[in-house]
N, C-alpha and C positions, 0 to 999 in steps of 0.2 A: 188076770187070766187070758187077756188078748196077747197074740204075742207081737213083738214089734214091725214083726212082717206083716201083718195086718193095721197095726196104727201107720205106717210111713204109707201104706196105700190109701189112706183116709185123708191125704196132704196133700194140699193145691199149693205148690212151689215151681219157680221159674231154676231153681239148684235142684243138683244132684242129693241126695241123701243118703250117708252112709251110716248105716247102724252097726252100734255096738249095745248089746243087753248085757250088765254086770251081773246082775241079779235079776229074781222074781218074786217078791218075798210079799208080805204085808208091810205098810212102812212102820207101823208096831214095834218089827222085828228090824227095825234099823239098829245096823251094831258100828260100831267103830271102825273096823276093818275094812267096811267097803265103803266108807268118807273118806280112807286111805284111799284107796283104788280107783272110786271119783274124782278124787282132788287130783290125783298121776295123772288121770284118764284127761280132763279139763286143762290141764295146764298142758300135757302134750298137745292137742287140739289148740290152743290156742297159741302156739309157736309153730304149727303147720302153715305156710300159708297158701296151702292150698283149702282152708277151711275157713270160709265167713263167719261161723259161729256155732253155738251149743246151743240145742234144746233139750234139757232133762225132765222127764218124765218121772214121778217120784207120787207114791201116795201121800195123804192130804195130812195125817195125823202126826210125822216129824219134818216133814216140808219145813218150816219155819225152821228149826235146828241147822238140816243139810243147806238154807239158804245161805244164810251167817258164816256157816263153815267156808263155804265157796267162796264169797265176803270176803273173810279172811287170810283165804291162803292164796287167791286168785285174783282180787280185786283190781287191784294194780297194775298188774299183769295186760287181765283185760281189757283195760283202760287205755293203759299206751299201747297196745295193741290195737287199738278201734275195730276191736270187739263185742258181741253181746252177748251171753250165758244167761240163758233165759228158762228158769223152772216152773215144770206146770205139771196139772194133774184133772182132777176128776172127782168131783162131789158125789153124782149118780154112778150106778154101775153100768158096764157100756153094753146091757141090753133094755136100757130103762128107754120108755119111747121119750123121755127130757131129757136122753143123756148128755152133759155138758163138758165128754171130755172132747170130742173131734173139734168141738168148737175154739176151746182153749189151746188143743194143739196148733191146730192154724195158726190162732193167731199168734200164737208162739213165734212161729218159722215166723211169718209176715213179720214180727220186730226184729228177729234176726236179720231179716233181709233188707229191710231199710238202713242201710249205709250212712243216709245221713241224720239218723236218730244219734243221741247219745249211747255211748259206750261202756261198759259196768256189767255187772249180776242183778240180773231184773227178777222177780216173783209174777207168774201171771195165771190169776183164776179170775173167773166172773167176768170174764171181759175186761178186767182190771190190771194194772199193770204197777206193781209195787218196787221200789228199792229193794234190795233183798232184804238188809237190816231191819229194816222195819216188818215183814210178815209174819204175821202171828194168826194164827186158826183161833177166831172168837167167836163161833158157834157150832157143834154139834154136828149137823144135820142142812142147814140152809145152804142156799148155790150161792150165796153171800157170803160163805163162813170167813173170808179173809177180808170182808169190805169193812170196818167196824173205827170208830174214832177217828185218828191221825195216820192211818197205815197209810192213805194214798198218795202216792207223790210223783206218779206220773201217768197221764193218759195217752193211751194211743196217739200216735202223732203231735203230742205235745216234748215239753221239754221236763228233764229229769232237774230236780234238786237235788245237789249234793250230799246227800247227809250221812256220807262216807266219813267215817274219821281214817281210813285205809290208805297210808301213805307208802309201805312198802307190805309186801305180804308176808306172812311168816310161813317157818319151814310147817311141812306136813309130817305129823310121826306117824314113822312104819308102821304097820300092822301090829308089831307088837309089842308097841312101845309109846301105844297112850298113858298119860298120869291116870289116874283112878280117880274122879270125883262126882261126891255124892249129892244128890239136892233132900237137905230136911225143911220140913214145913213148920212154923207157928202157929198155936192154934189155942184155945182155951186150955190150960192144963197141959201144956205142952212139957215132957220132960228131957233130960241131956242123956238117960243112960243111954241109949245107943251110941250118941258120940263116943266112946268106950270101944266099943265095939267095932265101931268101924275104923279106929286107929289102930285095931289088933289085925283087922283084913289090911292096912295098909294103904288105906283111905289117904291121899295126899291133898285134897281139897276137897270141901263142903261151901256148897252154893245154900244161903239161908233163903228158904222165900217165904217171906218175913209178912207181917201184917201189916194191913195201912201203908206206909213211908217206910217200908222194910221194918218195922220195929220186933221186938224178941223178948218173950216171955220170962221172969227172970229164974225160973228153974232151969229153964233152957240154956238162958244165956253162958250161967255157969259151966255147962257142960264144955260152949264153944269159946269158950277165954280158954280154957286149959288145952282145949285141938289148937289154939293158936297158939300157945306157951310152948309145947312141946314141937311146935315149928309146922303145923300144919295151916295151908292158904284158906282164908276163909273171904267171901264175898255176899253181900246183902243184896237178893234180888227182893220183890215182891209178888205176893200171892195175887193182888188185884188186876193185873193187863194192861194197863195206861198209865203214864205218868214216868215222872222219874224218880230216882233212890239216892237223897246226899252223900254227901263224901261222910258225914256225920249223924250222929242221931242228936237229938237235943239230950234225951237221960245221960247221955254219955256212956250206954252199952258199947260193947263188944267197938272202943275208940281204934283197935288196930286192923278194923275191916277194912274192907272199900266196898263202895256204893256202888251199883251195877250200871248207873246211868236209867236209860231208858230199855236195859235186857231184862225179858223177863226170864224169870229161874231156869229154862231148858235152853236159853239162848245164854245164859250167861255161863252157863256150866260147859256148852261149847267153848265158851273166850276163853273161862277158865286154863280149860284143859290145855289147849292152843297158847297161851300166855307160861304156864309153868313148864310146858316143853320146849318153848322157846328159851326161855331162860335157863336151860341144861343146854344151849347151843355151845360149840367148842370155839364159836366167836372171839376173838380179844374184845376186851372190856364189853361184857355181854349186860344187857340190861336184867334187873330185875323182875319176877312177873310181877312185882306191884308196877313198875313203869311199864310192862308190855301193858295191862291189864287197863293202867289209867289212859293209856295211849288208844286201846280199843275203844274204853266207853266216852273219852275226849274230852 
């Protein structure tokens, strides 16, 4: 509800700051089309060089998604650029007397502007300063919601860990020419008819986010061997937020998936997406999205 001409006047910067607002939305209503328009908007900026760096401003609730995104279509980019794309937002609302967006914006800009920090897609809430990959929203409600287990892997004025698997970026699909994929969950009694259902909408991938170690229910699972027989992508994230999802399972369900690595279900379903529209590239000898896919989670 603020508009950007009042957040860029709440900024202690030695730069100029040029804004552009895409949107105003809830990030709720983040859709596909304007990760499009992001990703354009990002990678022009980062081939300007008149431009040190990005700060995005983004609500708190698919922030981890549009992180990943940027991850992956920019990462690289960034990198040999020695630049930094730096996403932040806001816990409180910004008439709350602890409101902790001005705070998080600064320090936004101040890593952008540090020159001789590392270069990449950074995440920053709570004073924290995350890889992009790794950010995931693990509480509700707390000015911590993104501090939680293994997220942190850089602090202010410290040094970034790699844990990029981002060797080259992949293309961005147009506006209207994302794949369609879906995320079902596991759960006690978990059944497949919807699988059905969603190969009649045209569903081109399902992200499972699976119990435990990705695992899958076996009324379930039958539903998603036959989406994968009649040629649809299937990938095993997990429902729990920590850890990682093998290449395999020990029962030997659903042996023609892949394991999401350490994505959880809304991050994986980004790669997804990004991996099967790679793989419609009109590239000679174009990879598969199983090797875009294995190349993403490394």
């Amino acid at each position: 509800q603020v508009p950007i001409e009042t957040l860029s006047g709440q900024i202690k910067s030695k730069l100029s700051i040029k804004n552009n607002q895409l949107s105003n939305i809830d990030s709720c209503d983040m859709t596909e089309s304007l990760l499009t328009q992001l990703g354009q908007e990002v990678v022009q900026a980062l081939h300007d060089p008149h431009i040190v760096g990005v700060v995005v401003t983004h609500g708190t609730d698919t922030m981890e998604e549009t992180a990943l995104f940027l991850e992956l279509v920019c990462g690289h980019l960034a990198k040999t650029a020695g630049k930094k794309v730096v996403i932040t937002g806001a816990m409180l609302p910004a008439d709350h007397p602890r409101a902790d967006g001005p705070e998080n914006l600064n320090r936004a800009v101040a890593l952008v502007e540090d020159q001789d920090g590392p270069s990449g897609i950074f995440g920053l809430m709570g004073g924290k300063v995350f890889q992009a990959r790794s950010m995931a929203k693990r509480h509700t409600s707390s000015l911590e919601a993104f501090i939680s287990g293994d997220a942190v892997n850089l602090d202010l004025g410290g040094q970034a860990k790699d844990g990029s698997q981002v060797s080259e970026d992949l293309p961005i699909p147009s506006i209207d020419n994302w794949p369609r994929v879906e995320i079902v969950t596991n759960h006690i009694g978990a059944k497949g008819d919807q699988i059905e259902v969603y190969k009649k909408l045209g569903v081109q991938g399902i992200v499972l986010a699976g119990t435990g170690g990705g695992t899958v229910h076996h009324d379930l699972n039958a539903g998603l061997e036959a989406f994968m027989k009649d040629g649809g992508a299937l990938v095993r994230s997990s429902r729990v937020g920590l850890g990682k999802i093998p290449s395999q399972l020990s029962n030997g369900r659903l042996s023609a998936s892949l394991g999401a690595g350490d994505l959880n279900p809304p991050k994986a379903r980004i790669a997804l997406q990004l991996a099967l529209f790679a793989s419609l590239d009109a590239k000679a000898n174009a990879l598969s999205w199983q090797d875009i896919f294995a190349r993403i989670v490394g």
